[in-house]
C-alpha positions as CSV (number, residue, x, y, z in Angstrom):
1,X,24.3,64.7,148.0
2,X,27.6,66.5,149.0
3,X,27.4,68.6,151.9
4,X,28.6,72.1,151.7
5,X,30.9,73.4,154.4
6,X,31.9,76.7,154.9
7,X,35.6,77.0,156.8
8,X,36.7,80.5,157.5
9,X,40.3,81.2,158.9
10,X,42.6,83.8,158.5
11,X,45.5,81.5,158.6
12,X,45.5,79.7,155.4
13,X,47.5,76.8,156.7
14,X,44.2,75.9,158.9
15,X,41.8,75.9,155.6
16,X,44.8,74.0,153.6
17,X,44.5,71.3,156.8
18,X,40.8,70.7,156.6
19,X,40.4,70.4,153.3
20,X,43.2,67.0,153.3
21,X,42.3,65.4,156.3
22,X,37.9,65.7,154.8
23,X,39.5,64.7,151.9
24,X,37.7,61.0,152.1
25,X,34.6,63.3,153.1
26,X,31.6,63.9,150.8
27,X,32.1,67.5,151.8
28,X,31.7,70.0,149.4
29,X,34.1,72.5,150.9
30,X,34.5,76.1,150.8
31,X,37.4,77.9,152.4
32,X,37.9,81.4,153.0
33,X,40.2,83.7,155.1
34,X,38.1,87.3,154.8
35,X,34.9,86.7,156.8
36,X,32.7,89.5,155.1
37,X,33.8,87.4,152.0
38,X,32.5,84.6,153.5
39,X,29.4,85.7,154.5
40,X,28.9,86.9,151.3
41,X,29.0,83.6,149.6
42,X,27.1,82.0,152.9
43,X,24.1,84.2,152.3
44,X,24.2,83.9,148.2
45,X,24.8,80.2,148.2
46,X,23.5,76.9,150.6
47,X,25.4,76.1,153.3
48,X,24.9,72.9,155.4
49,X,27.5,73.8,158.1
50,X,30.1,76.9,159.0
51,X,33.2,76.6,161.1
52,X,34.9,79.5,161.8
53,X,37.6,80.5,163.9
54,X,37.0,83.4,167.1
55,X,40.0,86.0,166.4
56,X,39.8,86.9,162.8
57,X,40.3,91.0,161.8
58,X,37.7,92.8,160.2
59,X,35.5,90.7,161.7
60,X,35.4,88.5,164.3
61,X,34.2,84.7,164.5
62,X,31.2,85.8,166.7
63,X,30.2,89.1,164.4
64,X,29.6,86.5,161.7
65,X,27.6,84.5,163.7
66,X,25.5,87.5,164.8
67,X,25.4,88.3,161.1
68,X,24.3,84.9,160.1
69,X,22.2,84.5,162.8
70,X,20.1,87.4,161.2
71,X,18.7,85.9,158.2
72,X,19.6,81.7,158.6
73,X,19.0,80.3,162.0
74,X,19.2,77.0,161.1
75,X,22.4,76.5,159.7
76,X,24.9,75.0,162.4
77,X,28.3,76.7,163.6
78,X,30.9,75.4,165.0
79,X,32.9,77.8,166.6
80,X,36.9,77.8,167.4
81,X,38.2,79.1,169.9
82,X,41.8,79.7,172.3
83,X,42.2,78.2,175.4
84,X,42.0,81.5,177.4
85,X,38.8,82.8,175.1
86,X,36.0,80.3,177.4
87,X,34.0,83.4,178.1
88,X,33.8,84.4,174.7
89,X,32.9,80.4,173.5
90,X,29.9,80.9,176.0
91,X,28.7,83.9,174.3
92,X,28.8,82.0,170.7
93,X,26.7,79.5,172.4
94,X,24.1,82.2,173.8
95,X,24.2,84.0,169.9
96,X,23.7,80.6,168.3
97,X,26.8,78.4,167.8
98,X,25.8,74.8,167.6
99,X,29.1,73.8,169.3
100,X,32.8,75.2,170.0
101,X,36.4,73.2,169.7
102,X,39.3,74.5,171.3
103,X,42.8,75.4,169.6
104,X,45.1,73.7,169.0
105,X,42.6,70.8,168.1
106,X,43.2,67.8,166.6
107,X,42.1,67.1,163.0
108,X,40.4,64.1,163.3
109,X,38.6,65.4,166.3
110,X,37.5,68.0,164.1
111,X,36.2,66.0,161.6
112,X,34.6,63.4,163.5
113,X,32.7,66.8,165.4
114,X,31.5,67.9,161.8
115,X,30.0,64.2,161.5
116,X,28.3,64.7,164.2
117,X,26.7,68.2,163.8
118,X,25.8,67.2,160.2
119,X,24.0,64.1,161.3
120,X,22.0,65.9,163.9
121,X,21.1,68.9,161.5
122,X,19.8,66.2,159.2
123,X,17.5,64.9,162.3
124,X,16.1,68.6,163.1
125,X,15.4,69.2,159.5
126,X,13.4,65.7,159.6
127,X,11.9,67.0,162.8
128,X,11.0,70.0,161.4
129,X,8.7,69.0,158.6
130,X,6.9,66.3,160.9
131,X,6.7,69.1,163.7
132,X,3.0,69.0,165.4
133,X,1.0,72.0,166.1
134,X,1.2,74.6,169.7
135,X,-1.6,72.2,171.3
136,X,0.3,69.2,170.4
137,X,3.9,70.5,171.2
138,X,2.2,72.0,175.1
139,X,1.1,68.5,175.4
140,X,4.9,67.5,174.5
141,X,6.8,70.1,177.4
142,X,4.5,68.8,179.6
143,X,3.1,72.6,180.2
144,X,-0.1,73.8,179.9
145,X,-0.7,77.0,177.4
146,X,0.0,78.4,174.1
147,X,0.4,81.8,175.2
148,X,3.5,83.9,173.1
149,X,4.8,84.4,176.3
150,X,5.0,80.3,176.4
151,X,5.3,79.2,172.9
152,X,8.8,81.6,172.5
153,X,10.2,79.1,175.7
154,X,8.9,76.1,173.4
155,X,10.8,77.3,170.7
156,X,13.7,77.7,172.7
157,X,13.6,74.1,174.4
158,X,13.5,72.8,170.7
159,X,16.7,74.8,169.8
160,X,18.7,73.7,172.3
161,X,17.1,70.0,172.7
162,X,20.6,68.5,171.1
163,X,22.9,71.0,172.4
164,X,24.5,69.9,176.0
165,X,24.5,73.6,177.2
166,X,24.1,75.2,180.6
167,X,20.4,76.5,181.5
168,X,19.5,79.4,184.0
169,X,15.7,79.8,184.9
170,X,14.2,83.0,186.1
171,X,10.5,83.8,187.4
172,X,8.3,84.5,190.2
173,X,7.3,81.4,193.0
174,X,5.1,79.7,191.1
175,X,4.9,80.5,187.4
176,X,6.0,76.2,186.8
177,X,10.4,76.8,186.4
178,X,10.7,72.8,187.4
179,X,8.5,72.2,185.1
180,X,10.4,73.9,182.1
181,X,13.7,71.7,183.6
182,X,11.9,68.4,183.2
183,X,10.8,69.8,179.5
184,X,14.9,70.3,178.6
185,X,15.9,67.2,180.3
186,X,13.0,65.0,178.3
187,X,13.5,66.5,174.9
188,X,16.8,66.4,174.8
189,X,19.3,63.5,173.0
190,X,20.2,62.5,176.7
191,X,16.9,62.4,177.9
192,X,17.1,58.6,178.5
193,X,20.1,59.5,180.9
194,X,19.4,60.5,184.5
195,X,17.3,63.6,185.7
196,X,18.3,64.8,188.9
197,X,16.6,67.7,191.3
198,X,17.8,69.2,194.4
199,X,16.4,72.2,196.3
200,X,19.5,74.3,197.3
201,X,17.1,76.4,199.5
202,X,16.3,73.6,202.1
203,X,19.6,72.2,202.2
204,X,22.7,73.1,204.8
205,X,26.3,74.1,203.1
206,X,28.1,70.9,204.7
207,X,24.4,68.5,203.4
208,X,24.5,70.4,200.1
209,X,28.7,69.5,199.4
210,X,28.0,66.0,200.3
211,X,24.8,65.4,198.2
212,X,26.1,67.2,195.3
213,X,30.0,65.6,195.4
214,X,29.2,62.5,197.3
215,X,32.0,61.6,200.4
216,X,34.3,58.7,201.5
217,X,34.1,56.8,204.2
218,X,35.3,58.5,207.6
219,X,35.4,62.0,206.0
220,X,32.9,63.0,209.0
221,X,31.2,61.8,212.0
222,X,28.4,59.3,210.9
223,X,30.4,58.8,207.2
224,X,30.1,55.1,207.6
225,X,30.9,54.2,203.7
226,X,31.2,55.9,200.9
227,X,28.6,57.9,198.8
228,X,28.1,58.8,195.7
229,X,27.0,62.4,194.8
230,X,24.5,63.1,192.9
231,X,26.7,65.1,190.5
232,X,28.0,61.9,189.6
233,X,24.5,59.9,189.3
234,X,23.5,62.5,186.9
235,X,26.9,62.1,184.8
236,X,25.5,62.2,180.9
237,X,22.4,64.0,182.3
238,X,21.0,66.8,183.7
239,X,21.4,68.4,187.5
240,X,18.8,70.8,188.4
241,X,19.5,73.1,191.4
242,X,16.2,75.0,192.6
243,X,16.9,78.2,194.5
244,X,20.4,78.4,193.1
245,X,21.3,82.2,194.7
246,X,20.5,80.4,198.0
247,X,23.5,78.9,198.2
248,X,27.1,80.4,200.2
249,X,29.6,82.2,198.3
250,X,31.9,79.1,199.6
251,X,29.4,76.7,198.1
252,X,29.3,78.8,194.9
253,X,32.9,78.6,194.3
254,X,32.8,75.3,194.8
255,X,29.7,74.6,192.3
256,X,31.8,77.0,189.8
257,X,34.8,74.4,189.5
258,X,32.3,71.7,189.4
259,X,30.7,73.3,186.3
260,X,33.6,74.4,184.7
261,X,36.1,71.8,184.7
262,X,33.5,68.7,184.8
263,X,35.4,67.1,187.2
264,X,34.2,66.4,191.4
265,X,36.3,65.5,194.4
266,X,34.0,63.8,197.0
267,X,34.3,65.2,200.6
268,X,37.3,63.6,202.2
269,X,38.9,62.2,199.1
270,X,41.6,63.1,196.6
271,X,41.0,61.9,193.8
272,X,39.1,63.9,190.9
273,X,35.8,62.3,189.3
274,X,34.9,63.0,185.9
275,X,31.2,63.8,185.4
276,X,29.3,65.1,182.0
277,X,26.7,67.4,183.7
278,X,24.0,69.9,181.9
279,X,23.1,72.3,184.8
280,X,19.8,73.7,185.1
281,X,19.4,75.8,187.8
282,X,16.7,78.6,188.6
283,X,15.9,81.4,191.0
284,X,13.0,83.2,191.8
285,X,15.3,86.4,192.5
286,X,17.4,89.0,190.4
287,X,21.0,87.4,190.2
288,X,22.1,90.5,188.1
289,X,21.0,92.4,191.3
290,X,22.6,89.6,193.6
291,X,26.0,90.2,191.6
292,X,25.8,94.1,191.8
293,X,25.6,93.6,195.8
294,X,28.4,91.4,195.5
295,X,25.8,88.5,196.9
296,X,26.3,85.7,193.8
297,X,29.6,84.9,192.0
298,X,29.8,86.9,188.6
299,X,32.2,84.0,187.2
300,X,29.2,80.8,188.6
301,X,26.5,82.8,186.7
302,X,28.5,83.3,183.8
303,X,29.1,79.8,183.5
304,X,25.8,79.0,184.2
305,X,24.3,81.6,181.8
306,X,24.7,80.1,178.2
307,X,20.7,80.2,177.8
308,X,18.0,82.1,180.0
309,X,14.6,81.4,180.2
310,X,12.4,83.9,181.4
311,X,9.0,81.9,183.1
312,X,6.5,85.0,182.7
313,X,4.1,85.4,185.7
314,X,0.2,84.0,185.2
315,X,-0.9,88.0,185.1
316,X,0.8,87.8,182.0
317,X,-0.5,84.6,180.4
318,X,-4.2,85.5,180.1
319,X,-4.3,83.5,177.2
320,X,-3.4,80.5,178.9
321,X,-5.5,80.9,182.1
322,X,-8.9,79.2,180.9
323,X,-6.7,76.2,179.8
324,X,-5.2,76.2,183.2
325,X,-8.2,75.9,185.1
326,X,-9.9,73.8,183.4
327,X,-7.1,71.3,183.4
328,X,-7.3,71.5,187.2
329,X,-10.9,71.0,187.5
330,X,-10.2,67.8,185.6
331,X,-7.1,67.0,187.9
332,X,-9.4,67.2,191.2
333,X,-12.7,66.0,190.4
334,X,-11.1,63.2,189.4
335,X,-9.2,62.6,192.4
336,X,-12.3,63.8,194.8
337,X,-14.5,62.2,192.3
338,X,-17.0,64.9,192.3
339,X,-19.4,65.6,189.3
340,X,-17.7,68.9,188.5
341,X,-18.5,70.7,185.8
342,X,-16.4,73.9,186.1
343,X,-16.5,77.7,187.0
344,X,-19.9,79.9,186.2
345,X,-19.5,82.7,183.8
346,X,-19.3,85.4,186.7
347,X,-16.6,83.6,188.3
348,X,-14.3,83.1,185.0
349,X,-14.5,86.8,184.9
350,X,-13.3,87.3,188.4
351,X,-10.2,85.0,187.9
352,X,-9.9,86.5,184.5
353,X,-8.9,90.0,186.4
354,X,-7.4,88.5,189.3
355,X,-3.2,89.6,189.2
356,X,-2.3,85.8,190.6
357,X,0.4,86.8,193.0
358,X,1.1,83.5,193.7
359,X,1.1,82.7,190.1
360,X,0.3,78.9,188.8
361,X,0.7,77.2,192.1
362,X,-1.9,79.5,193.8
363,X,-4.4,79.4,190.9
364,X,-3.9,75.2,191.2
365,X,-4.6,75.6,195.5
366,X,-7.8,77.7,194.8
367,X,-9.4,75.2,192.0
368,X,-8.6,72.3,194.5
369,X,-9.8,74.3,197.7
370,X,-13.0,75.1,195.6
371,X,-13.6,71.5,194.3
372,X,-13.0,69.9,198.0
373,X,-15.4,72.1,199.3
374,X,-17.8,71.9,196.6
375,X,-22.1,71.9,196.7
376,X,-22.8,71.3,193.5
377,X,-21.4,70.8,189.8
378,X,-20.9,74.5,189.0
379,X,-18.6,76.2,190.8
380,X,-19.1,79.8,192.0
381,X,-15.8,81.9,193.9
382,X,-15.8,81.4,197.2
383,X,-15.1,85.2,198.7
384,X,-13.4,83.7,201.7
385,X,-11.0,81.8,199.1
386,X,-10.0,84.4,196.9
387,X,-10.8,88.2,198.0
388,X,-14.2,89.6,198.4
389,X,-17.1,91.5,196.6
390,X,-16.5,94.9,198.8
391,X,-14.1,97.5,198.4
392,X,-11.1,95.3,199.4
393,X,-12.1,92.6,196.8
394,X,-10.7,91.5,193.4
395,X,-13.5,93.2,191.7
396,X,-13.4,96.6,193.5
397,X,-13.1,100.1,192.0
398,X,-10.8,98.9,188.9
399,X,-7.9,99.2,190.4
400,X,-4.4,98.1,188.7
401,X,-2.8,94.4,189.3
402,X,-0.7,95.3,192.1
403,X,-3.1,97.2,194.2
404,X,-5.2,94.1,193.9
405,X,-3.0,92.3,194.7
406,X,-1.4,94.3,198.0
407,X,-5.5,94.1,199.4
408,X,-6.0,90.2,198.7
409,X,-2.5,89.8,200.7
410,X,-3.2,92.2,203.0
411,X,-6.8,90.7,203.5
412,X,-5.1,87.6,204.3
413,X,-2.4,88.9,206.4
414,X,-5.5,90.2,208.5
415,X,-7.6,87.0,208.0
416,X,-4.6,84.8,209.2
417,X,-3.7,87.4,212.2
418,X,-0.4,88.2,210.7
419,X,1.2,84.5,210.7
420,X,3.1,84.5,207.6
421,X,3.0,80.4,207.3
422,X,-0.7,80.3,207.2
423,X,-1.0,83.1,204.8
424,X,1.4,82.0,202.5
425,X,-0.2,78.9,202.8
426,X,-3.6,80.0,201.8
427,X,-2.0,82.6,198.7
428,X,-0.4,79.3,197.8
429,X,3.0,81.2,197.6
430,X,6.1,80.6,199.4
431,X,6.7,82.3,202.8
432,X,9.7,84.2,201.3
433,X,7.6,85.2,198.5
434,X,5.0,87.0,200.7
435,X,8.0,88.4,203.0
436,X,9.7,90.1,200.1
437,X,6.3,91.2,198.7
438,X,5.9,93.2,202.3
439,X,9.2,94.4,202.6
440,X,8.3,96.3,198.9
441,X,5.1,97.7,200.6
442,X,7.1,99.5,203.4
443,X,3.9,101.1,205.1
444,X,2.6,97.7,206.2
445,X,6.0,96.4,207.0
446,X,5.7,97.2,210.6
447,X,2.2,96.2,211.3
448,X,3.4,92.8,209.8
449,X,6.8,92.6,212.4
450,X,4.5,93.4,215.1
451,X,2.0,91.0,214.2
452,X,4.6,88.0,213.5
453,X,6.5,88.5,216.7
């Protein structure tokens, strides 16, 4: 069956071009120069694929995306685009482009593209119809939940799984970001290529710039051969950088040319390396903030910022929160093997109205805590473990999320004598995490400096 392909251009030379060199093509094609024309006949009629040039007037190429977008979020776009418009081919990416080609392009390379994005729209729609249900699609991402909050990041994994595009993650410590990189990387059509994680926030400048671009032999004391970097290992794969607004505005420039131009020059050598990178980075902080304050490179996030996935905190995932647990309990009675059995009623209720300030990793930390120290099948909350049954505990006077949580961490605080490793330790949070949480709650702020010193 012919495939019908939509090619809007205001130049009428362009249309005339396609049309002879698909010739051969079983392409049923439709060429137009007046996109709300276009659109028109795209919403009236099928359409199995629409290319469309940027710079159109009337309307431009990315105001009939947005348009189709609206009612058909299937059908794939290719988007054209000039040389000096890469900012604008990013944002037809983030509105739903399936891919971009830059002018002045070559024919062929245009129709050989088309092949391509027809074949894989024929492998979604397959997909699609033999698409299992939330439980079984959780059990797919590797996460745990089918929360709205969670099935909206499933959806978006699935959209992008064939598109090679750049990823940022945002959330609190905690709330599982890795775990959504490790979900892009394995459903995606490169997932058999390599998968490659590296914590910017525990790394030096000078370690960072060799372990992402690699160095030649003698390029510094103790260089004694030549290394790979692991922007290179990861060539026709994914990259993720954890902590990404860690990083110095010298490194960030140097990530930004890395990212934009796909090409590395190891430390010490001249020579440019070719690499075919997806990044996925993530932050647990505002980089919008971070760029106001003139802290993170507006032209790096930019870049980086095709597609943002928002991890929502646990407060916020109620839904998923039984699930959680009892996955843990599973996880550690297992590897204690201990007869567990699970919470009692009282308990669940307790966790139920807990805020989780330390999100998914602390919830995991308290089920283990309470399963190593177990006396019985049935767990009951250990006060000691997770605030307390007075005034000061999770269950006092019905107070809102944060003031729970300011009195468990305070508790703590107090508990640990004001070391911030062993509280953080114990809230299963980083210690950045709990020193930014202070520095919002200025009136303990000083206690806490006197305490740590």
């Amino acid at each position: 069956m012919s495939k019908h392909v939509h090619f809007i251009d205001d130049d009428p030379a362009a249309g005339d071009l396609f049309r002879r060199f698909a010739s051969d093509k079983d392409y049923d094609i439709h060429i137009f120069k007046d996109p709300v024309e276009a659109l028109q006949d795209i919403r009236n009629n099928h359409s199995d694929l629409v290319i469309t040039d940027l710079s159109m007037p009337g309307m431009s190429g990315l105001d009939l995306l947005d348009a189709i977008r609206q009612t058909d979020l299937e059908v794939p776009v290719i988007m054209i685009t000039g040389f000096s418009t890469e900012d604008n081919a990013i944002k037809a990416l983030r509105l739903g482009a399936t891919d971009f080609i830059k002018k002045p392009y070559d024919a062929d390379e245009l129709i050989n593209q088309v092949d391509r994005v027809l074949i894989k729209s024929e492998v979604r729609k397959t997909e699609k119809l033999n698409r299992p249900g939330i439980k079984d699609r959780q059990d797919q991402f590797g996460m745990i939940g089918h929360s709205n909050a969670l099935s909206k990041i499933y959806e978006i994994i699935d959209k992008i799984s064939d598109i090679r595009c750049n990823v940022i993650i945002e959330g609190e410590s905690g709330t599982g970001k890795e775990l959504v990189a490790h979900a892009l990387h394995n459903h995606s059509v490169f997932a058999d290529q390599a998968f490659i994680v590296i914590d910017c926030g525990s790394l030096t400048d000078t370690l960072l710039e060799s372990e992402l671009f690699g160095h030649e032999k003698g390029a510094f004391t103790g260089a004694t051969h030549t290394k790979q970097g692991l922007l290179e290992v990861a060539s026709g794969g994914t990259i993720f950088l954890d902590e990404i607004c860690n990083i110095s505005d010298s490194m960030q420039m140097k990530l930004m040319r890395a990212v934009q131009a796909q090409t590395i020059t190891r430390v010490g050598g001249i020579t440019p390396i070719d690499i075919d990178v997806r990044f996925v980075v993530a932050t647990n902080r505002n980089i919008e903030e971070m760029i106001s304050a003139g802290q993170f490179r507006h032209d790096l996030y930019h870049r980086l910022n095709v597609v943002k996935i928002t991890m929502p905190p646990l407060r916020e995932r109620e839904a998923d929160l039984q699930l959680l647990i009892e996955h843990f309990v599973v996880e550690f009675k297992t590897r204690y093997q201990r007869d567990i059995q699970g919470f009692d009623a009282a308990s669940m209720e307790k966790l139920k109205n807990y805020s989780w300030p330390g999100n998914i990793r602390e919830l995991r930390n308290m089920v283990e805590r309470h399963i190593a120290l177990a006396d019985g099948p049935v767990l009951s909350i250990d006060q000691n473990l997770i605030g307390s049954g007075t005034g000061e505990g999770i269950d006092a006077d019905s107070p809102t999320l944060d003031t729970l949580e300011k009195r468990y961490i305070i508790k703590m605080l107090d508990k640990c004598n004001g070391n911030k490793e062993q509280t953080a330790s114990l809230l299963g949070i980083n210690k950045s995490t709990l020193w930014r949480k202070l520095q919002s709650w200025q009136k303990f702020k000083k206690t806490f400096d006197e305490n740590d010193s």
